[in-house]
PDB file of N, CA, C and O in Angstrom:
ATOM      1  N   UNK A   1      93.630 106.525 126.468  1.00  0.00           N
ATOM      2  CA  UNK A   1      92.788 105.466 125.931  1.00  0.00           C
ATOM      3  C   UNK A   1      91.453 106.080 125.519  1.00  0.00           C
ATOM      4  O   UNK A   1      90.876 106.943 126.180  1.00  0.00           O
ATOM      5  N   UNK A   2      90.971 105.516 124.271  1.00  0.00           N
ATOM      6  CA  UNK A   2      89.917 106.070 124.187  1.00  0.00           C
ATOM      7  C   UNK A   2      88.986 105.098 123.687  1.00  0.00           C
ATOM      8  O   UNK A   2      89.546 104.183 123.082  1.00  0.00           O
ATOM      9  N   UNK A   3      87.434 104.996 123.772  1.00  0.00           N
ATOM     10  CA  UNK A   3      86.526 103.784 123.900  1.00  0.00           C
ATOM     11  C   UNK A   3      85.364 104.435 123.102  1.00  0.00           C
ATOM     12  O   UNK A   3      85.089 105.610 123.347  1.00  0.00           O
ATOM     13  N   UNK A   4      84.568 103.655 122.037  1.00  0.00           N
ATOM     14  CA  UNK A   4      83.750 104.288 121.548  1.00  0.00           C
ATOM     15  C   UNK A   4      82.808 103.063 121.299  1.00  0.00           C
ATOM     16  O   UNK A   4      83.333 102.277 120.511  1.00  0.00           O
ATOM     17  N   UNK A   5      81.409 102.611 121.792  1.00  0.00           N
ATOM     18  CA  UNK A   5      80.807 101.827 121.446  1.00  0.00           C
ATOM     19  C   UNK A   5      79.747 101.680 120.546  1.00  0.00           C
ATOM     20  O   UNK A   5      78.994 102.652 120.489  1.00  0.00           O
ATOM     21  N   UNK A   6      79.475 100.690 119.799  1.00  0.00           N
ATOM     22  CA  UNK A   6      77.918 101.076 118.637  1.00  0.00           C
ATOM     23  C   UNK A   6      77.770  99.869 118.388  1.00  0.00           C
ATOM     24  O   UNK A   6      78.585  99.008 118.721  1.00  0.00           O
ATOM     25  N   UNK A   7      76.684  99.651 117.756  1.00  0.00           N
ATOM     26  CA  UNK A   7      75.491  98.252 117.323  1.00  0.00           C
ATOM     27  C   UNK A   7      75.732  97.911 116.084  1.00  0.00           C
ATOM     28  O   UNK A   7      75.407  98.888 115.409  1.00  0.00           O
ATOM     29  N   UNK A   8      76.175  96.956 115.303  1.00  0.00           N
ATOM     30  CA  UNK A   8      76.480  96.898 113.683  1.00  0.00           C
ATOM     31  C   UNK A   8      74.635  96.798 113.300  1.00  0.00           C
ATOM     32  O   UNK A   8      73.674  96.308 113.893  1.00  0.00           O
ATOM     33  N   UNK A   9      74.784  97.407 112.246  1.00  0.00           N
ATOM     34  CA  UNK A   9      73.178  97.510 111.312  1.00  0.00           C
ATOM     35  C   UNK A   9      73.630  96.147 110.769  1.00  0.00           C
ATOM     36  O   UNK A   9      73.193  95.312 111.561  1.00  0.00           O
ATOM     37  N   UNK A  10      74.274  95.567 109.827  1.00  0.00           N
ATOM     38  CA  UNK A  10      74.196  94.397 109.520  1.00  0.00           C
ATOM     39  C   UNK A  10      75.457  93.541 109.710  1.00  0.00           C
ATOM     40  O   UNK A  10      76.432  93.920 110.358  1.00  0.00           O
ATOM     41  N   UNK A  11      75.328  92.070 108.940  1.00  0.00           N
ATOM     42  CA  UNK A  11      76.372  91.241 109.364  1.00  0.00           C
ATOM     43  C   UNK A  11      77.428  92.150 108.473  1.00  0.00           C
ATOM     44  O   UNK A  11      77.204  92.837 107.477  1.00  0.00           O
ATOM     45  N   UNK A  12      78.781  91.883 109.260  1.00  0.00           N
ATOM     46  CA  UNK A  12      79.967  92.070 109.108  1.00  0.00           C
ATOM     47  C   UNK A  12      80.749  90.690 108.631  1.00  0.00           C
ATOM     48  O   UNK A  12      80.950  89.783 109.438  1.00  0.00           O
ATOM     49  N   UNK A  13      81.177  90.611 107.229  1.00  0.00           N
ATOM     50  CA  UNK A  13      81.489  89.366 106.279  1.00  0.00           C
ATOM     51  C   UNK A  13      83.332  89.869 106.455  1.00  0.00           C
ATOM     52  O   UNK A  13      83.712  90.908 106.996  1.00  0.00           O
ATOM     53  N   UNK A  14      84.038  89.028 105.965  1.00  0.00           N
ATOM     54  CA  UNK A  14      85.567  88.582 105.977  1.00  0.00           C
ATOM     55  C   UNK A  14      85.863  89.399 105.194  1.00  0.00           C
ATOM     56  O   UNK A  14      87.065  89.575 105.394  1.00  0.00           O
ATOM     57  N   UNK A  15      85.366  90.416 103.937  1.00  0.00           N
ATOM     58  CA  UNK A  15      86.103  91.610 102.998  1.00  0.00           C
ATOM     59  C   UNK A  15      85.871  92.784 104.317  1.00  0.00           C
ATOM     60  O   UNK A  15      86.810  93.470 104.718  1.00  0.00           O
ATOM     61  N   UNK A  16      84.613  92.868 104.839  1.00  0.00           N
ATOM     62  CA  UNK A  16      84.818  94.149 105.317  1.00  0.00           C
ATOM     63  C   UNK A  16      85.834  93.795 106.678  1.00  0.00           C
ATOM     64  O   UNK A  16      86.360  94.865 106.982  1.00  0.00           O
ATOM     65  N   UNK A  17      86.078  93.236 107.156  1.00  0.00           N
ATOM     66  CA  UNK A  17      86.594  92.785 108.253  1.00  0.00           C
ATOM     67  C   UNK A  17      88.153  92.930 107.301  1.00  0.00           C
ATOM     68  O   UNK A  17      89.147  93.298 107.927  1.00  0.00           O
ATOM     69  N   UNK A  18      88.211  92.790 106.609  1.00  0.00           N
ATOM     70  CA  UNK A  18      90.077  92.538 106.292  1.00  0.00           C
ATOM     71  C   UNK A  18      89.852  94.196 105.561  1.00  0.00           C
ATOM     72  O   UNK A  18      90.960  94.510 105.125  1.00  0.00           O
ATOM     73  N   UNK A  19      89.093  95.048 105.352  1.00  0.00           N
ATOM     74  CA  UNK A  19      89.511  96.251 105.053  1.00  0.00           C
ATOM     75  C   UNK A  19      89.347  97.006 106.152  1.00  0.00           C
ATOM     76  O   UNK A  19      90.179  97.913 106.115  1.00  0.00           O
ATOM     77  N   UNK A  20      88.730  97.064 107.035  1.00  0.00           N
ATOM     78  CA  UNK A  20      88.915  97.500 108.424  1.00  0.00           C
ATOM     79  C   UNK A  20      90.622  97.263 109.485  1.00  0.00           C
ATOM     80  O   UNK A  20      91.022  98.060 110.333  1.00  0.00           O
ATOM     81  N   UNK A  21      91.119  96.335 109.189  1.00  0.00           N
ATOM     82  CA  UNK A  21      91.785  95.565 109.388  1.00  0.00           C
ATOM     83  C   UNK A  21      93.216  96.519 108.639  1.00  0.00           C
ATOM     84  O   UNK A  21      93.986  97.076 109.422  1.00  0.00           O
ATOM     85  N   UNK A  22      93.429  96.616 107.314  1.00  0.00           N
ATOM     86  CA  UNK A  22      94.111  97.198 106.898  1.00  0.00           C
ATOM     87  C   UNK A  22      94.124  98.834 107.078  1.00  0.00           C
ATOM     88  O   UNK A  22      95.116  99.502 107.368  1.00  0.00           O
ATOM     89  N   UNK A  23      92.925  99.274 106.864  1.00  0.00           N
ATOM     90  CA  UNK A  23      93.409 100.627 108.123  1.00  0.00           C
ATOM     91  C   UNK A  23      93.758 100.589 109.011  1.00  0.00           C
ATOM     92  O   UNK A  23      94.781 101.270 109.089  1.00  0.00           O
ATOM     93  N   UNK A  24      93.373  99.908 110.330  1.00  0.00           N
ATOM     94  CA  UNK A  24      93.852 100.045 111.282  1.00  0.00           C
ATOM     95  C   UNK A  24      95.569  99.804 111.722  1.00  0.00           C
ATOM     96  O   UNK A  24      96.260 100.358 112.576  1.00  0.00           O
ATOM     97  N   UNK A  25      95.812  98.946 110.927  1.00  0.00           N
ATOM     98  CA  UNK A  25      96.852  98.705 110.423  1.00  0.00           C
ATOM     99  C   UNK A  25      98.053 100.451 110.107  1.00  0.00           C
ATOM    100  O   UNK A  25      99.227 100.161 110.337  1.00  0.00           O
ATOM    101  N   UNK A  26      97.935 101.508 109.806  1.00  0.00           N
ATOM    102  CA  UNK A  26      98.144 103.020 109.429  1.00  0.00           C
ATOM    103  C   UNK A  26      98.143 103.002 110.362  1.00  0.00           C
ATOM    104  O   UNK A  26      97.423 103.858 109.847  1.00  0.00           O
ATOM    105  N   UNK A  27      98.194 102.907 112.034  1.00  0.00           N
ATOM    106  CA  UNK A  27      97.966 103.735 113.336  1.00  0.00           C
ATOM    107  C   UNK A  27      98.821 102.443 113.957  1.00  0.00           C
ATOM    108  O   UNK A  27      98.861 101.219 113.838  1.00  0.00           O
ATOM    109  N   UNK A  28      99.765 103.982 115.022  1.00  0.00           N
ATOM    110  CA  UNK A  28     100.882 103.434 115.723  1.00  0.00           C
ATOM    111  C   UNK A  28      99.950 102.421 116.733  1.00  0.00           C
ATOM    112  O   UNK A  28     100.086 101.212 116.921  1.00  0.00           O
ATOM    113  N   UNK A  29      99.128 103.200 117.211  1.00  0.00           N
ATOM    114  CA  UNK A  29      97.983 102.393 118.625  1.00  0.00           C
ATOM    115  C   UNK A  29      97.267 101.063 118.351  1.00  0.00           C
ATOM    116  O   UNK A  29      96.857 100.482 117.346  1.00  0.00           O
ATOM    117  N   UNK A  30      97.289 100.847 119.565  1.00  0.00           N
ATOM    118  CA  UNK A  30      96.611  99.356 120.210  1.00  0.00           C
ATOM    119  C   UNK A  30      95.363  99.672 119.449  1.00  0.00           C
ATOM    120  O   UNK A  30      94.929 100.798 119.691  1.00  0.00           O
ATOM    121  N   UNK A  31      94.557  98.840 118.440  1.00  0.00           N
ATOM    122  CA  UNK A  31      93.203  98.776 118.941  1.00  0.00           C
ATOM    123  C   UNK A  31      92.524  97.758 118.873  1.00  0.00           C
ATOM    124  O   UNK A  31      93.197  96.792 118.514  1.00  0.00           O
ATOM    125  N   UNK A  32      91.756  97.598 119.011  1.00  0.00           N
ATOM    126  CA  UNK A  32      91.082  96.624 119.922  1.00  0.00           C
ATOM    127  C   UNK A  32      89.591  96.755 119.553  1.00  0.00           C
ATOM    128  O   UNK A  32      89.073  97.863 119.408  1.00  0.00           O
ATOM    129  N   UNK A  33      88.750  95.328 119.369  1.00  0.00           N
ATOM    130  CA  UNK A  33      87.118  95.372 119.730  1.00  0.00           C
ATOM    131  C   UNK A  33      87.234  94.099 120.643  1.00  0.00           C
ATOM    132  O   UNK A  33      88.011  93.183 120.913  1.00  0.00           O
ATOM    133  N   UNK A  34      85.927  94.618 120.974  1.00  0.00           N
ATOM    134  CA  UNK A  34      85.212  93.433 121.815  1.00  0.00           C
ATOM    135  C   UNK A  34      83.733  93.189 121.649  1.00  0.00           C
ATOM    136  O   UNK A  34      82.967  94.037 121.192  1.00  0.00           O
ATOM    137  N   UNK A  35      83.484  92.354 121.924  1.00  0.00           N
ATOM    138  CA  UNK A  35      82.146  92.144 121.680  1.00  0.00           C
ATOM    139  C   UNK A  35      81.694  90.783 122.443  1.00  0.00           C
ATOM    140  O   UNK A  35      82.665  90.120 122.809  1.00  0.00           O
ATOM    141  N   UNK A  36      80.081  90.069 122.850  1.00  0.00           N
ATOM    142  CA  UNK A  36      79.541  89.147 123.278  1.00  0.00           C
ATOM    143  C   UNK A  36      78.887  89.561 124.727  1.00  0.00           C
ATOM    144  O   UNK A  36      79.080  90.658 125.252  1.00  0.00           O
ATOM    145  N   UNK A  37      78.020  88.433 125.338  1.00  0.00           N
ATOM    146  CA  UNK A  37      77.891  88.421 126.551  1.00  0.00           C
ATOM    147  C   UNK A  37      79.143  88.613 127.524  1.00  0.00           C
ATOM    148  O   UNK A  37      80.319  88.647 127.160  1.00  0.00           O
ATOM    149  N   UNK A  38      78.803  88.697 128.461  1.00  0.00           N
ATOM    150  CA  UNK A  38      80.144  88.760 129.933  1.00  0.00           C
ATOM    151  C   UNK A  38      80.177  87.306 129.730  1.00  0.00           C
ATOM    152  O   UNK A  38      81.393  87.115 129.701  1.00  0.00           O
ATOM    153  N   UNK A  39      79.613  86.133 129.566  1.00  0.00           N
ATOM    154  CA  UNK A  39      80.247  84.643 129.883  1.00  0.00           C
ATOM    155  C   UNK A  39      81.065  84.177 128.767  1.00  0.00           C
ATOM    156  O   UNK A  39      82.032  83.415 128.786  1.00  0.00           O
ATOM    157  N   UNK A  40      80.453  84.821 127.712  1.00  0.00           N
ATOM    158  CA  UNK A  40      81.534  84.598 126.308  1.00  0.00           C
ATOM    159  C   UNK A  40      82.208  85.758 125.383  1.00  0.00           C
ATOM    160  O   UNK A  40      82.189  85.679 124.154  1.00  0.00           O
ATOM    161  N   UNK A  41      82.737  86.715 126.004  1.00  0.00           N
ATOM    162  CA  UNK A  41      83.149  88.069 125.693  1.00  0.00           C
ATOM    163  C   UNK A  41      84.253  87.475 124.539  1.00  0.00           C
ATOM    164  O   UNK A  41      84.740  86.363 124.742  1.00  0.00           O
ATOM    165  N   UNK A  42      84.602  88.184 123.421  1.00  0.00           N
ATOM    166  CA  UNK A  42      85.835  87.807 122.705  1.00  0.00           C
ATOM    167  C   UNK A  42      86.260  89.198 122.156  1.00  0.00           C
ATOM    168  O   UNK A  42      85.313  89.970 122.004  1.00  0.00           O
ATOM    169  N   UNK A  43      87.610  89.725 121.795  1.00  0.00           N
ATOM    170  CA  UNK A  43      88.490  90.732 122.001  1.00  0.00           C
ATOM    171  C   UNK A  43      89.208  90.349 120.741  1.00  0.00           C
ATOM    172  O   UNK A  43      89.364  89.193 120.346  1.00  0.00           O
ATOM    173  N   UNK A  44      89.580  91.319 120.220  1.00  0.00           N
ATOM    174  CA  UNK A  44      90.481  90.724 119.083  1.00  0.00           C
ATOM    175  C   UNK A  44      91.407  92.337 118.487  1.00  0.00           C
ATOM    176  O   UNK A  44      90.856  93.391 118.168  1.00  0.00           O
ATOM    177  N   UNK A  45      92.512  92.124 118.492  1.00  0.00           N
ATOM    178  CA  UNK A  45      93.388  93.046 118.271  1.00  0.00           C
ATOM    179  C   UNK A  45      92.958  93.616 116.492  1.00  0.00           C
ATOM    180  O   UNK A  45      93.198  92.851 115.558  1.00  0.00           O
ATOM    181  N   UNK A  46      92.369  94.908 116.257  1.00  0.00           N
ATOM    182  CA  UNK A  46      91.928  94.878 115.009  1.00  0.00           C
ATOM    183  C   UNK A  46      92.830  94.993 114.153  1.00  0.00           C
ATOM    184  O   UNK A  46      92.520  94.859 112.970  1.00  0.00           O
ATOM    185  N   UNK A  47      94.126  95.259 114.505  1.00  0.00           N
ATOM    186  CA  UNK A  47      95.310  94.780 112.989  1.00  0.00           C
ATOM    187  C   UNK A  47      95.642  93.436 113.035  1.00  0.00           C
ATOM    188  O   UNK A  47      96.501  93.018 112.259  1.00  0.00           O
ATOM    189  N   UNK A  48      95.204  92.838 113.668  1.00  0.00           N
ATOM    190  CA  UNK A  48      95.340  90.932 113.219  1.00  0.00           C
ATOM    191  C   UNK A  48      94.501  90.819 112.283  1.00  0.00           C
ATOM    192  O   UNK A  48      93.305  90.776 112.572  1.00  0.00           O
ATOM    193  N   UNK A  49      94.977  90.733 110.772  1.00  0.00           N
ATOM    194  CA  UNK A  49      94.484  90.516 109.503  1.00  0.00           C
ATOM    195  C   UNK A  49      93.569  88.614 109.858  1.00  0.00           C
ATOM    196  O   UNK A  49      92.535  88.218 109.319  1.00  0.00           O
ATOM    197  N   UNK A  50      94.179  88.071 110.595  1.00  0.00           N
ATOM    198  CA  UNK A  50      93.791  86.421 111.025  1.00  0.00           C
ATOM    199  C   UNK A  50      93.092  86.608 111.599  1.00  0.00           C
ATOM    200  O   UNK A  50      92.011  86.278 111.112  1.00  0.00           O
ATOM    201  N   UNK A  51      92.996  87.281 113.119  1.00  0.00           N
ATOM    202  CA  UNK A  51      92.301  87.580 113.829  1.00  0.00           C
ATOM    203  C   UNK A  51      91.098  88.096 113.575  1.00  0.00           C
ATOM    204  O   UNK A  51      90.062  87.630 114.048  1.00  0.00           O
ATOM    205  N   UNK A  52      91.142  88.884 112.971  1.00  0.00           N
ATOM    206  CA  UNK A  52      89.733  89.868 112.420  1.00  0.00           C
ATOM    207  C   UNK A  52      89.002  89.191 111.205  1.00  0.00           C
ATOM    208  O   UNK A  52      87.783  89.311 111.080  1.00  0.00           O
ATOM    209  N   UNK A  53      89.921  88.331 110.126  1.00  0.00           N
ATOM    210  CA  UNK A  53      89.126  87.535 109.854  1.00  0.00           C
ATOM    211  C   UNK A  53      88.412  86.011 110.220  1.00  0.00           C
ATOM    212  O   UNK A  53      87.672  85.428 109.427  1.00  0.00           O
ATOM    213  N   UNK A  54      88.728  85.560 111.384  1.00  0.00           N
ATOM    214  CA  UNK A  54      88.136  84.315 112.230  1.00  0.00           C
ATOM    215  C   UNK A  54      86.844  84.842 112.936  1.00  0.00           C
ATOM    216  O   UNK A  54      86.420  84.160 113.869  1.00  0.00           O
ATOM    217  N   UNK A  55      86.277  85.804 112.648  1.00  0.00           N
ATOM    218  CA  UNK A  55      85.349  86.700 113.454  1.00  0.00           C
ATOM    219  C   UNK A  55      84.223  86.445 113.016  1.00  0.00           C
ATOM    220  O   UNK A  55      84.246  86.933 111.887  1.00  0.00           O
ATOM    221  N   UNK A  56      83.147  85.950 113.189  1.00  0.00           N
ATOM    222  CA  UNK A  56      81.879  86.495 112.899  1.00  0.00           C
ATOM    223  C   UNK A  56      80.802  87.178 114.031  1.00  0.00           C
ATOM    224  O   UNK A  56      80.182  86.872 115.050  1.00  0.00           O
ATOM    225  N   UNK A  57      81.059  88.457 113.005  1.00  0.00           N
ATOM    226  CA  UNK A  57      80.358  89.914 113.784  1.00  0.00           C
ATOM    227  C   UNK A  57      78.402  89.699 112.935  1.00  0.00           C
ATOM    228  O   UNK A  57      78.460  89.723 111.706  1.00  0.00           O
ATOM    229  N   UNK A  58      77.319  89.567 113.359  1.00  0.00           N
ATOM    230  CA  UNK A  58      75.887  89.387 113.186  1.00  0.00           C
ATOM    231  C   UNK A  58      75.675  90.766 113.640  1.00  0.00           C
ATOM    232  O   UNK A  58      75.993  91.385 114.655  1.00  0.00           O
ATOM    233  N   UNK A  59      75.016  91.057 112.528  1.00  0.00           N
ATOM    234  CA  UNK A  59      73.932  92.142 112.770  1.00  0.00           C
ATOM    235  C   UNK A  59      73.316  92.249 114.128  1.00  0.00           C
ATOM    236  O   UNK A  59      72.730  91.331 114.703  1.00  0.00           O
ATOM    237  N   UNK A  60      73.491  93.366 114.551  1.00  0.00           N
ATOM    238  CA  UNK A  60      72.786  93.632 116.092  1.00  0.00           C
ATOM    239  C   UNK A  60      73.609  93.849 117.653  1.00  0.00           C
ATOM    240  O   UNK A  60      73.316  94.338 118.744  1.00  0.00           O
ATOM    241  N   UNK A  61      75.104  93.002 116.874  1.00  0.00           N
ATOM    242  CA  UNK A  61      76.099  92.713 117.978  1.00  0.00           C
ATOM    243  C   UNK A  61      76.661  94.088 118.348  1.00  0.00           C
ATOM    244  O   UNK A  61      77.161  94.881 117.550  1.00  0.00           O
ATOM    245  N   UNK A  62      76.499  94.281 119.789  1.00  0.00           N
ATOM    246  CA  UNK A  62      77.257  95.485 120.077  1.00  0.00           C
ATOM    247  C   UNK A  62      79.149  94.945 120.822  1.00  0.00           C
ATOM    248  O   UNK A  62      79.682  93.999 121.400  1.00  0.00           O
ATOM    249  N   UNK A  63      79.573  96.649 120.146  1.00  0.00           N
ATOM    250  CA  UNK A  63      81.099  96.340 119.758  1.00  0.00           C
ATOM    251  C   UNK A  63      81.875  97.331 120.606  1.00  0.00           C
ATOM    252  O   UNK A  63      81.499  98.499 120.508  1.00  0.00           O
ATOM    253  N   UNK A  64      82.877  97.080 121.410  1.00  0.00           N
ATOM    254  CA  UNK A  64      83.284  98.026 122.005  1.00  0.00           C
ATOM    255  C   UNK A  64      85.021  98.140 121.332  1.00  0.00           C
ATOM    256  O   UNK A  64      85.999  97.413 121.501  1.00  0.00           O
ATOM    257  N   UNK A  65      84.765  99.716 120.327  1.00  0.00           N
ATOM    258  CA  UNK A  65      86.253  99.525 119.971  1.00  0.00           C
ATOM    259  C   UNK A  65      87.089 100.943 121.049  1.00  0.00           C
ATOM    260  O   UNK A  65      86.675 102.059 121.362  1.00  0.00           O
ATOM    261  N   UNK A  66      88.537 100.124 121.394  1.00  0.00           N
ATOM    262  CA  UNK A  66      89.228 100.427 121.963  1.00  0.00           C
ATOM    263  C   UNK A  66      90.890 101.011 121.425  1.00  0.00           C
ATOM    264  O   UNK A  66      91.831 100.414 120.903  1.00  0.00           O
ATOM    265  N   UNK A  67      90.736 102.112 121.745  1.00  0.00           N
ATOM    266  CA  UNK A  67      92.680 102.544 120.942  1.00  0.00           C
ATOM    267  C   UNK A  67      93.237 103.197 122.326  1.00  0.00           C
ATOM    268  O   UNK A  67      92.756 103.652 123.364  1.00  0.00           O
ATOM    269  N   UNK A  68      94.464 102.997 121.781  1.00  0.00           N
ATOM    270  CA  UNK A  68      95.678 103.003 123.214  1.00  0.00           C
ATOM    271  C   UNK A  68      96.782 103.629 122.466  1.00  0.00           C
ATOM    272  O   UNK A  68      97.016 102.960 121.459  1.00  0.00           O
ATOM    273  N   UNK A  69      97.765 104.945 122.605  1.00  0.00           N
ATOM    274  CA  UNK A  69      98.786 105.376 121.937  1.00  0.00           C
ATOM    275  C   UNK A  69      98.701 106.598 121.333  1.00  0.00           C
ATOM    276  O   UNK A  69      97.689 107.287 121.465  1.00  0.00           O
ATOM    277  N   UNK A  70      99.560 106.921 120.739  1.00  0.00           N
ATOM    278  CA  UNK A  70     100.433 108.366 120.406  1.00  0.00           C
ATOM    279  C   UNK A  70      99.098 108.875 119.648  1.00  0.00           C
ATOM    280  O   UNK A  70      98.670 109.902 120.176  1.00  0.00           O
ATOM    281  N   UNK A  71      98.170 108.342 118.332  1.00  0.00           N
ATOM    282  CA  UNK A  71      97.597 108.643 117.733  1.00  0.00           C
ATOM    283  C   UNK A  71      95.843 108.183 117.519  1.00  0.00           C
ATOM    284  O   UNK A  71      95.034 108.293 116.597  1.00  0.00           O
ATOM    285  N   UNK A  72      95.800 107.439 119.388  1.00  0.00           N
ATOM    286  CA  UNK A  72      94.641 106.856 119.591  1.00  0.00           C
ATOM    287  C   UNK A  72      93.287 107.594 119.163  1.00  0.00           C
ATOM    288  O   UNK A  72      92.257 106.921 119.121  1.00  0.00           O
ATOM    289  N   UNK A  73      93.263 108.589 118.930  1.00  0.00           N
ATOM    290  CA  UNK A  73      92.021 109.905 118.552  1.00  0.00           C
ATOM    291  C   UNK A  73      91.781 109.367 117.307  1.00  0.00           C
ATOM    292  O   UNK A  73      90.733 108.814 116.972  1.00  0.00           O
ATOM    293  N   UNK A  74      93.136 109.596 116.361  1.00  0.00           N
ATOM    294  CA  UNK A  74      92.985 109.687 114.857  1.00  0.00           C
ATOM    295  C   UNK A  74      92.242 108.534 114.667  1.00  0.00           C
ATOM    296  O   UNK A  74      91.145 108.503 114.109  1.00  0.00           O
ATOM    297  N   UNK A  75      93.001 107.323 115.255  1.00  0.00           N
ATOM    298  CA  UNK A  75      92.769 106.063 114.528  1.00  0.00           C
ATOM    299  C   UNK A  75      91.121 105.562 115.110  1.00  0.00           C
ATOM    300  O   UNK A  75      90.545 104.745 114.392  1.00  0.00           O
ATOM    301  N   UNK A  76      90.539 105.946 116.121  1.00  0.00           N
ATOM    302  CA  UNK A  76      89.455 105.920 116.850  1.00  0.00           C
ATOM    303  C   UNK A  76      88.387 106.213 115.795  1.00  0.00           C
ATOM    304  O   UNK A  76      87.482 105.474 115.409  1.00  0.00           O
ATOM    305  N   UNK A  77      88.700 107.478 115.406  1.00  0.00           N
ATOM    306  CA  UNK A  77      87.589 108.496 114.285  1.00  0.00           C
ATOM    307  C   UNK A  77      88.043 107.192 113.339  1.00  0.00           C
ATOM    308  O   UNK A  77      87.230 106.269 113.360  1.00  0.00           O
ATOM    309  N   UNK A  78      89.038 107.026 112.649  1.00  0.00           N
ATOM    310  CA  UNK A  78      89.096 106.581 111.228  1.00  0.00           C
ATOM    311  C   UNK A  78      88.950 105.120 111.193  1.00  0.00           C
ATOM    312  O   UNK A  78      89.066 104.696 110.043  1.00  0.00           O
ATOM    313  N   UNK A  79      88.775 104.383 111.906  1.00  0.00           N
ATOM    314  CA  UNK A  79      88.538 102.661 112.343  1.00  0.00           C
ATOM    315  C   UNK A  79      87.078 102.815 112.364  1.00  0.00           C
ATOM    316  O   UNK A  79      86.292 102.138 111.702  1.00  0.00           O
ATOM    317  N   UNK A  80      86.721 103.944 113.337  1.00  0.00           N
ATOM    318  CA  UNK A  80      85.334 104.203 113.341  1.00  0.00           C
ATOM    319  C   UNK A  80      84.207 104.369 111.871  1.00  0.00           C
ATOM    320  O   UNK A  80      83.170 103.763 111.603  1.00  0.00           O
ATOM    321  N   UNK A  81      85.063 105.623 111.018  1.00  0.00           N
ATOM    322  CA  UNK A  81      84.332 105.799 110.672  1.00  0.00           C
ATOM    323  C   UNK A  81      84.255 104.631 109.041  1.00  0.00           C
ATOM    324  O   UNK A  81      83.352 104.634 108.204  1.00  0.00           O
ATOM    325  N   UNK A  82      85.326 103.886 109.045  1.00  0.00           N
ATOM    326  CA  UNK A  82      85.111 102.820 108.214  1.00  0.00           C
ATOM    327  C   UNK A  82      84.232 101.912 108.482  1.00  0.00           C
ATOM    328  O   UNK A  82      83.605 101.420 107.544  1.00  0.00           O
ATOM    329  N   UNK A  83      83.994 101.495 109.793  1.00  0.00           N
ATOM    330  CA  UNK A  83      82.589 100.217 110.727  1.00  0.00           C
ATOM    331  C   UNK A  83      81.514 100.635 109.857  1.00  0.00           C
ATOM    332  O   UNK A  83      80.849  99.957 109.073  1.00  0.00           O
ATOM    333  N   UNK A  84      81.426 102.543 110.276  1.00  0.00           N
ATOM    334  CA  UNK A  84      80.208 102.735 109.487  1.00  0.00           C
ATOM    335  C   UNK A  84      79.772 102.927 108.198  1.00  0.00           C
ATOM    336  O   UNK A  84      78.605 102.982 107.810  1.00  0.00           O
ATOM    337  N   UNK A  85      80.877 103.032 107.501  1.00  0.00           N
ATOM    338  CA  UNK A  85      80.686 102.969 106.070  1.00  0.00           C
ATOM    339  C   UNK A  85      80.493 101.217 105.580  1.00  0.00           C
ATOM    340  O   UNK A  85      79.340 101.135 105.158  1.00  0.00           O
ATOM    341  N   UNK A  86      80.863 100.465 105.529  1.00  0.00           N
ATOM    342  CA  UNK A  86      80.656  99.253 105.658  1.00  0.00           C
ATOM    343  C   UNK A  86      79.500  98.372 106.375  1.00  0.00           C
ATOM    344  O   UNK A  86      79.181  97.201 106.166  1.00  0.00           O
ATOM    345  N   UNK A  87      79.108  99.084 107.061  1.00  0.00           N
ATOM    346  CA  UNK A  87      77.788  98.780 108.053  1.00  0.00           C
ATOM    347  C   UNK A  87      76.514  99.151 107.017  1.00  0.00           C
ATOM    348  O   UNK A  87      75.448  98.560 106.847  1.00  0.00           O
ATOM    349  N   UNK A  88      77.162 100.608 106.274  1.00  0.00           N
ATOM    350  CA  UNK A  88      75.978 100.985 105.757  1.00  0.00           C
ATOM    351  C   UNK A  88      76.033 100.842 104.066  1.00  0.00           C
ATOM    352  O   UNK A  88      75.177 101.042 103.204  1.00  0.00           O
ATOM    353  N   UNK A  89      77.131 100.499 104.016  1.00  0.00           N
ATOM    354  CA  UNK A  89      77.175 100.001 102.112  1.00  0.00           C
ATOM    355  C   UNK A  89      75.888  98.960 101.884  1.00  0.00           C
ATOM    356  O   UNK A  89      75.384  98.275 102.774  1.00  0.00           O
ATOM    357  N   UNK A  90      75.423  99.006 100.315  1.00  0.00           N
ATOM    358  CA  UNK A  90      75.095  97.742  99.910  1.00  0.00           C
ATOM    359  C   UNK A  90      75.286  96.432 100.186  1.00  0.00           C
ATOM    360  O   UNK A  90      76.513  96.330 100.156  1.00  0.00           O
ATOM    361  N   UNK A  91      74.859  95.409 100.427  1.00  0.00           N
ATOM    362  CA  UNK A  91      75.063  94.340 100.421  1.00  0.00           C
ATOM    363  C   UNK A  91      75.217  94.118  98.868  1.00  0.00           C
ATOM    364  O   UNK A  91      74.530  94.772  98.084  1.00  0.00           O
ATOM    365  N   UNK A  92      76.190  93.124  98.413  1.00  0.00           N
ATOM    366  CA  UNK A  92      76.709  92.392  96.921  1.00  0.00           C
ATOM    367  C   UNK A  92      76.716  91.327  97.366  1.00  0.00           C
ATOM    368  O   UNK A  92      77.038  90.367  96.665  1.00  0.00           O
TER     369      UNK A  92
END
């Protein structure tokens, strides 16, 4: 298992969330974010295309993403490093 946590720079909208979503989607492994207080924590499997888009992620929210499986490294780096490309694109 491997766990990597970080702070989104801005809001996270329903395109970047469904292209995050479709990579993760490429990897055999579980993964997983979480995010909120401990009284209202919410978890959401990041290849649930539904799931990931019912989400609203706000600027500031810290995110704990989680991978489980044969290729949990790869997909860790590459889930990862899409958050941050998207975190740090333009706003349109």
């Amino acid at each position: 298992m491997r766990i990597n946590t970080f702070k989104t720079e801005q809001n996270l909208d329903r395109g970047h969330l469904t292209a995050i979503a479709n990579e993760a989607s490429r990897f055999a492994s579980d993964i997983r974010i979480s995010f909120g207080n401990p009284d209202n924590r919410r978890e959401v499997d990041v290849k649930s295309l539904l799931g990931m888009m019912l989400m609203i992620i706000p600027a500031g929210t810290e995110i704990e993403l989680t991978t489980r499986g044969k290729d949990e490294l790869e997909a860790l780096e590459s889930v990862q490093n899409l958050f941050e490309q998207v975190m740090f694109a333009p706003s349109v």
